[in-house]
C-alpha positions in Angstrom: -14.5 2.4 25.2 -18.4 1.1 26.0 -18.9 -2.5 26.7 -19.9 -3.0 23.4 -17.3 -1.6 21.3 -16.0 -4.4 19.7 -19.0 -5.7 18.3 -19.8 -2.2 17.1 -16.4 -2.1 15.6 -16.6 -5.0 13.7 -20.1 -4.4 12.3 -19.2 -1.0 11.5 -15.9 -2.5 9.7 -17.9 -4.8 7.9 -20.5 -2.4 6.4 -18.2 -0.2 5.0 -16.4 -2.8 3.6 -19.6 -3.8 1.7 -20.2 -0.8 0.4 -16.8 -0.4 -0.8 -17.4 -3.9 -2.6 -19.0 -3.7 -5.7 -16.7 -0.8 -7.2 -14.2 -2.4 -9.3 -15.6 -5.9 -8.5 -18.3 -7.9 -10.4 -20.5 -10.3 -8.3 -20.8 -12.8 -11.2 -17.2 -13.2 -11.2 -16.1 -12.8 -7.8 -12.4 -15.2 -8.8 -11.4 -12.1 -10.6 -10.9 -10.0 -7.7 -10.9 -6.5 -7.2 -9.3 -4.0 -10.0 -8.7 -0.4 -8.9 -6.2 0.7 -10.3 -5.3 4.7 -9.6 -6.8 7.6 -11.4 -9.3 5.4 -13.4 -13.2 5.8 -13.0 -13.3 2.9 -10.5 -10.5 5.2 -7.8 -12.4 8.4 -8.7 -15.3 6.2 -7.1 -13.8 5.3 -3.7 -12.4 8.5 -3.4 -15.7 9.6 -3.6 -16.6 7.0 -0.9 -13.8 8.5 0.9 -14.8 12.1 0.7 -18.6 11.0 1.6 -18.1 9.0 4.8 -15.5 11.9 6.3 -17.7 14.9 5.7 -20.2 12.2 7.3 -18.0 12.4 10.8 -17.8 16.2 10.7 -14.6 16.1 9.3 -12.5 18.6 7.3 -11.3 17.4 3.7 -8.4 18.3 2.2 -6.6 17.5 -1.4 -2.6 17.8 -1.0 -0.6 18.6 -4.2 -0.2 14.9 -5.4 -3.6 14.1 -4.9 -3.4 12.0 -1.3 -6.5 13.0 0.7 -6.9 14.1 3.9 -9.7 14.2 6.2 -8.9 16.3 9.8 -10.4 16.2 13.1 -10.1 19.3 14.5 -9.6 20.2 18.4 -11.7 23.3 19.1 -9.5 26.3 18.7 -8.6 25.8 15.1 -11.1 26.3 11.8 -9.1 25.3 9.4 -6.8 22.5 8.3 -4.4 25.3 7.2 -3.7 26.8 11.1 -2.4 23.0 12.0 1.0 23.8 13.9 3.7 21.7 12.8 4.6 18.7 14.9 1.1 18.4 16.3 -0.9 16.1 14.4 -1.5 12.6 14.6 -2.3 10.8 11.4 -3.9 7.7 10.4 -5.2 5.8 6.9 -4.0 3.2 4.0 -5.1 3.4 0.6 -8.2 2.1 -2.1 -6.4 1.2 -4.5 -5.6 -2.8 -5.5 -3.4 -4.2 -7.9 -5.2 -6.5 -11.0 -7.7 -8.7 -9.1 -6.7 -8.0 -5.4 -8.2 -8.7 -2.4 -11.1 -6.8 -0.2 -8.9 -6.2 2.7 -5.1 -4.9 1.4 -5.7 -1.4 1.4 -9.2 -0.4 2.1 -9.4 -2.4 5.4 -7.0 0.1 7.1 -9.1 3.2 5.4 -12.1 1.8 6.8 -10.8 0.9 10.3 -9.7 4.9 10.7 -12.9 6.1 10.0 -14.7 3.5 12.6 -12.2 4.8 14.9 -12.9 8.3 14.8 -16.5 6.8 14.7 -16.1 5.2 18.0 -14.1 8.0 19.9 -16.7 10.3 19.0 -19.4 7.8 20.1 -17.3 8.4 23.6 -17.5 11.7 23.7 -13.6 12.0 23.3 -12.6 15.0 21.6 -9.1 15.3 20.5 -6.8 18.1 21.7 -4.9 18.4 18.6 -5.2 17.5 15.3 -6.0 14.2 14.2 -5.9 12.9 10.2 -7.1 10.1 8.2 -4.9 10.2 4.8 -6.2 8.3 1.7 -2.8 8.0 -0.1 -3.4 7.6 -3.6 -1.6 4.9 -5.5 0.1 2.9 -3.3 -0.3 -0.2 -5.4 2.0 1.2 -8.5 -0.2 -1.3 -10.9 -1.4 1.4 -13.8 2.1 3.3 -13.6 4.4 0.8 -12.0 6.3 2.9 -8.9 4.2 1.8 -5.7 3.6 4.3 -3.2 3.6 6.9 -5.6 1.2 9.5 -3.5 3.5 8.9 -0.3 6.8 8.9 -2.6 6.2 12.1 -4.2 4.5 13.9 -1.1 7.7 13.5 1.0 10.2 14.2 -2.0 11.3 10.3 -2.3 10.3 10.5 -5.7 10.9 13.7 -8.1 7.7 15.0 -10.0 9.6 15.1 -12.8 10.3 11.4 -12.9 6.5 10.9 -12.0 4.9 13.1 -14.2 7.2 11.0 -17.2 5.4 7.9 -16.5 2.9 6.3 -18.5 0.6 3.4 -18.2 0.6 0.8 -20.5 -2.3 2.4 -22.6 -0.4 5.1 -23.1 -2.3 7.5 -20.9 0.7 10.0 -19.0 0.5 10.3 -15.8 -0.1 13.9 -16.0 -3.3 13.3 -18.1 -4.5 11.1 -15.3 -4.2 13.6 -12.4 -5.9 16.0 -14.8 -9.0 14.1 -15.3 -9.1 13.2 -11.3 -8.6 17.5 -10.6 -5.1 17.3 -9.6 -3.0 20.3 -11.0 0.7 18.8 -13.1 1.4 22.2 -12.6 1.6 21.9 -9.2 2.5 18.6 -8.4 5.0 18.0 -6.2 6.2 17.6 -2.3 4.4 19.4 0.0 7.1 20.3 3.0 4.4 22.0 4.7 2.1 19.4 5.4 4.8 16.9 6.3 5.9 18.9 9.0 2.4 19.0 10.7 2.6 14.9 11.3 4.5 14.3 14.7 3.0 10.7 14.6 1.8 8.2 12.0 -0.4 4.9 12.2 -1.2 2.6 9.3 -3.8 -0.9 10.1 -3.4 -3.4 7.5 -4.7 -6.8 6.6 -1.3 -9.3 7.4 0.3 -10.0 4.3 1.7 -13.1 5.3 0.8 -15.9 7.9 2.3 -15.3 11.1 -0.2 -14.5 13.6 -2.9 -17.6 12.8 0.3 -19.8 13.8 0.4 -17.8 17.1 -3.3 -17.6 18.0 -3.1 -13.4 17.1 -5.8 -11.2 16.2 -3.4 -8.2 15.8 0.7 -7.7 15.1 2.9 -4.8 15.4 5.2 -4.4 12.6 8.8 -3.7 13.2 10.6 -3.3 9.7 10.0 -3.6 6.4 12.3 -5.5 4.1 14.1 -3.8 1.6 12.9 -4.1 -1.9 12.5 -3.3 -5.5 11.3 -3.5 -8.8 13.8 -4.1 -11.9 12.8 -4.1 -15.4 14.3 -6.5 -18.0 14.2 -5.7 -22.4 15.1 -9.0 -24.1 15.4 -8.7 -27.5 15.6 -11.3 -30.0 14.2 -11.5 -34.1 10.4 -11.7 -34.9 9.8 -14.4 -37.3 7.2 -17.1 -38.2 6.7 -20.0 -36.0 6.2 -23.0 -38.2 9.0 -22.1 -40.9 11.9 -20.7 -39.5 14.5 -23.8 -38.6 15.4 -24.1 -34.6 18.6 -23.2 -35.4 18.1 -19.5 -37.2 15.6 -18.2 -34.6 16.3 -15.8 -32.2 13.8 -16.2 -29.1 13.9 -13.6 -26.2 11.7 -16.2 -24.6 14.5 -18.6 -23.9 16.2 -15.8 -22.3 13.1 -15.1 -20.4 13.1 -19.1 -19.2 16.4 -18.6 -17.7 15.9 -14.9 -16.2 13.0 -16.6 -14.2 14.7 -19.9 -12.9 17.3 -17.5 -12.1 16.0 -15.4 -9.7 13.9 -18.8 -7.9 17.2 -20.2 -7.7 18.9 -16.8 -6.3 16.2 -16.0 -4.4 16.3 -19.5 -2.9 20.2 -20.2 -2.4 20.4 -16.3 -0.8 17.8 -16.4 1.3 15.1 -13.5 -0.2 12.1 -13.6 -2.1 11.8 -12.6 -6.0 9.0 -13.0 -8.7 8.9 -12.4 -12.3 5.4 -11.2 -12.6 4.5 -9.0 -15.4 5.6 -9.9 -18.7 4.5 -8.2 -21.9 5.2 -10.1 -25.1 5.9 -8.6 -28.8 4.3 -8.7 -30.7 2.0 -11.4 -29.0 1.2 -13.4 -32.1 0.5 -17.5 -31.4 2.3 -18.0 -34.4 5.1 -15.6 -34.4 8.6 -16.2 -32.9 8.4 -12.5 -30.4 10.8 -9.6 -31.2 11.1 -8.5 -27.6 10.0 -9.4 -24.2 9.9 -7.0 -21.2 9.5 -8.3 -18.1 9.7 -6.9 -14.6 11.5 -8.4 -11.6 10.5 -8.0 -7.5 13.0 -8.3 -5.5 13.0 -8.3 -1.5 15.2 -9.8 1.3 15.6 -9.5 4.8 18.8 -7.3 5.1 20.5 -4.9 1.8 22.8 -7.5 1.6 21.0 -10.4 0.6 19.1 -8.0 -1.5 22.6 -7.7 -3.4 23.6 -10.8 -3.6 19.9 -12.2 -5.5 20.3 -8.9 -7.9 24.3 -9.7 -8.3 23.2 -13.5 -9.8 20.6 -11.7 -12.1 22.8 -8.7 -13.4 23.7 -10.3 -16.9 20.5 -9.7 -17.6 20.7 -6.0 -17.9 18.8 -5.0 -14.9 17.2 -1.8 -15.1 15.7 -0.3 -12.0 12.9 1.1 -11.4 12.9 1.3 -7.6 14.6 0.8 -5.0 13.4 0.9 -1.1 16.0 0.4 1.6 15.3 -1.4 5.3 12.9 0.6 6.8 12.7 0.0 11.1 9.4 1.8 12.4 9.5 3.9 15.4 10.0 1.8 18.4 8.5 3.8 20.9 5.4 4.1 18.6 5.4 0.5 18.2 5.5 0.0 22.2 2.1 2.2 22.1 0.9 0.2 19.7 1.1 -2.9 21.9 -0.2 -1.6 24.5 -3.4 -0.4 22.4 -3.4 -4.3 21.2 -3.0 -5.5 24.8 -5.8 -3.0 25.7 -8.3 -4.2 22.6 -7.3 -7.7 22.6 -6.5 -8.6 26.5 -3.8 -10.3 25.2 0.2 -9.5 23.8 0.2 -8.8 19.9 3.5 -10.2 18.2 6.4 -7.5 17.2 7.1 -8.7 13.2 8.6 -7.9 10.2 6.5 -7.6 6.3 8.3 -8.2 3.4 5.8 -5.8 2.1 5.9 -2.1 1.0 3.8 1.0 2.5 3.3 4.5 2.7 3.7 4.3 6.3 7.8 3.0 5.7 7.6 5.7 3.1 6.6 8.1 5.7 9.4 6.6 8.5 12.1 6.9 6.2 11.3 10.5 5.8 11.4 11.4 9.0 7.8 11.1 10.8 7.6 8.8 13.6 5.3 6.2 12.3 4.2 2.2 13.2 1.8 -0.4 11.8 -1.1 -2.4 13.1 -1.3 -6.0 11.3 -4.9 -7.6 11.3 -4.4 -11.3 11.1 -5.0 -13.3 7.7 -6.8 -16.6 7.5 -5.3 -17.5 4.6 -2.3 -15.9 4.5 -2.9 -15.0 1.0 -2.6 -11.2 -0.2 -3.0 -9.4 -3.7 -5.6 -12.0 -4.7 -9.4 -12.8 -4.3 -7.9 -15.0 -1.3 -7.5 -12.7 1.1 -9.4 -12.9 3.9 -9.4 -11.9 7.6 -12.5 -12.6 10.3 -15.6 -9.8 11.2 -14.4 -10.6 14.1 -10.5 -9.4 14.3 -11.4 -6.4 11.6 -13.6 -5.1 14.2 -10.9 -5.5 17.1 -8.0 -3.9 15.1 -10.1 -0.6 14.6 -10.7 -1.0 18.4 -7.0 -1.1 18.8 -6.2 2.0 16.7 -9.2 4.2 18.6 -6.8 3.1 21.8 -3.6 4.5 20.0 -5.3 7.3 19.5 -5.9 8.4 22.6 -2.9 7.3 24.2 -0.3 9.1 21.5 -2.6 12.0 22.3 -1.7 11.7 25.7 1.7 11.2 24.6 4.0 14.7 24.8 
């Protein structure tokens, strides 16, 4: 890289971030955070941005049938995205989309850094010698129809497209009716085999979802695994009546049962040594002054090993669990890992830390499928993630995108 490449970097980083900024995000009101959900205006925006700022590098775009994005750098003897051998490419990329008032960095941050990569190896005169993607997954967040990594999931036949294309957001608005208005065919939505195979190698940067590397003075990580996780849905039912004149001891209130489902799962999560949250409840009917005829709330579930996850979700089956999704342990390639150290050691001048994320993303999704693939943590300064808290330095953005330019080149040299 020039002498300079890491205060390009983060400039470049930063820029792009701005421009991402105000879509989905009001100025005035910046504790609200960022809301981009998938297949609304706001995501038809960024993958705008997206489509924009990769035809900007020369790149070649291309829609796959679930509607993830891909935008390849060719070597010189192919034309066409379509003439990509299998088990030749080297892919990189995140997603746009955020959960209700996320932060800047969880998602776009590792978008951004692929394209200043490419940005900087061109600025080198490097020119790759086989195929090189940036993917724009589409909704990896799961917020508008509740199975995260839903672009990934479906792409590499995790998920059916029949059990996609039933989903609904909470409007009402079918999944199906979604892709349509964002030009993705129902029709033809499903995994794409083909594509997969291309991908010998896969990279995803993200913004540390945690706080392990401030403690350890660490601009970058390298991820190792990802806990296993999942999200549960609970219907508690009770009888609606009105608040002020039905006696304590005729009501029915699903919110009692509610009371104990949460203070159950803390106290699992706690004694069995996970993590779980109730965080999206939806009261019926929602009245001040009406005793509610049902509550639905949704569980997340994670824990270091399968059986810890187990153990939380045996002390919560009473319940009446009813899954939604389920992701088991994934361990990332560990030779791609050892690459991506080096690239850290090579960007940074000093050892990144090898850790684990209790977090999900398309890159496990892509690793459990078969494809080789590893993560590049950039490190939080809050350690605060899917809210307005995030935050990570100019500084260390710039240096991760420095990092993955080095990966780059040396899983290219890689046969």
């Amino acid at each position: 890289m020039l002498p300079d490449a890491a205060a390009r970097a983060s400039r470049r980083v930063e820029s792009l971030l701005r421009e991402l900024d105000p879509i989905g995000h009001e100025a005035a009101h910046p504790e609200a955070g960022y809301h981009r959900a998938a297949w609304t205006p706001e995501d038809l925006q960024l993958r705008g941005w997206f489509r924009d700022r990769a035809e900007g590098l020369g790149l070649r775009l291309e829609q796959d049938r679930v509607g993830n994005l891909w935008a390849w750098w060719l070597p010189e003897n192919l034309t066409d995205p379509s003439e990509i051998q299998p088990g030749t490419a080297t892919t990189c990329g995140s997603h746009l989309d955020s959960v209700p008032g996320g932060g800047r960095y969880d998602g776009p941050l590792g978008v951004v850094s692929a394209l200043v990569a490419v940005e900087l190896l061109q600025q080198t005169g490097w020119v790759p010698a086989h195929p090189l993607g940036i993917v724009c997954f589409s909704d990896e967040e799961g917020a508008r129809f509740r199975i995260a990594c839903f672009g990934s999931r479906v792409l590499t036949g995790a998920l059916s497209p029949e059990r996609a294309l039933a989903c609904t957001a909470e409007d009402g608005t079918s999944l199906a009716s979604a892709l349509t208005a964002g030009g993705v065919s129902p029709a033809n939505y499903g995994p794409d085999p083909s594509l997969m195979a291309r991908i010998r190698g896969h990279v995803e940067l993200h913004v540390e979802q945690g706080y392990a590397l401030a403690p350890a003075a660490a601009p970058l990580g390298v991820a190792t695994a990802i806990w296993p996780h999942g999200r549960w849905h609970v219907a508690l039912t009770g009888e609606a009546n009105h608040a002020g004149t039905t006696p304590l001891e005729r009501r029915d209130d699903p919110t009692l049962r509610l009371a104990d489902l949460i203070r159950t799962a803390r106290e699992a999560a706690e004694e069995c040594g996970g993590v779980a949250t109730v965080g999206k409840i939806l009261v019926t009917p929602n009245g001040v002054n009406v005793i509610p005829s049902q509550v639905d709330a949704w569980v997340d579930v994670r824990a270091p090993d399968e059986a810890v996850l187990d153990a939380i979700l045996h002390r919560l089956e009473d319940f009446g669990l009813e899954r939604e999704s389920r992701t088991p342990a994934t361990h990332f390639d560990p030779t791609l890992a050892e690459t991506l150290g080096d690239a850290c050691i090579a960007a940074t001048g000093t050892a990144a830390p090898h850790i684990p994320t209790a977090a999900g993303h398309d890159a496990g999704i892509l690793q459990d499928a078969g494809v080789p693939s590893g993560m590049l943590f950039v490190r939080s300064t809050t350690g605060a993630s899917h809210t307005p808290a995030e935050a990570a330095t100019e500084t260390d953005c710039g240096l991760g995108a420095l990092a993955l330019a080095e990966a780059i080149r040396q899983l290219e040299r890689a046969e």
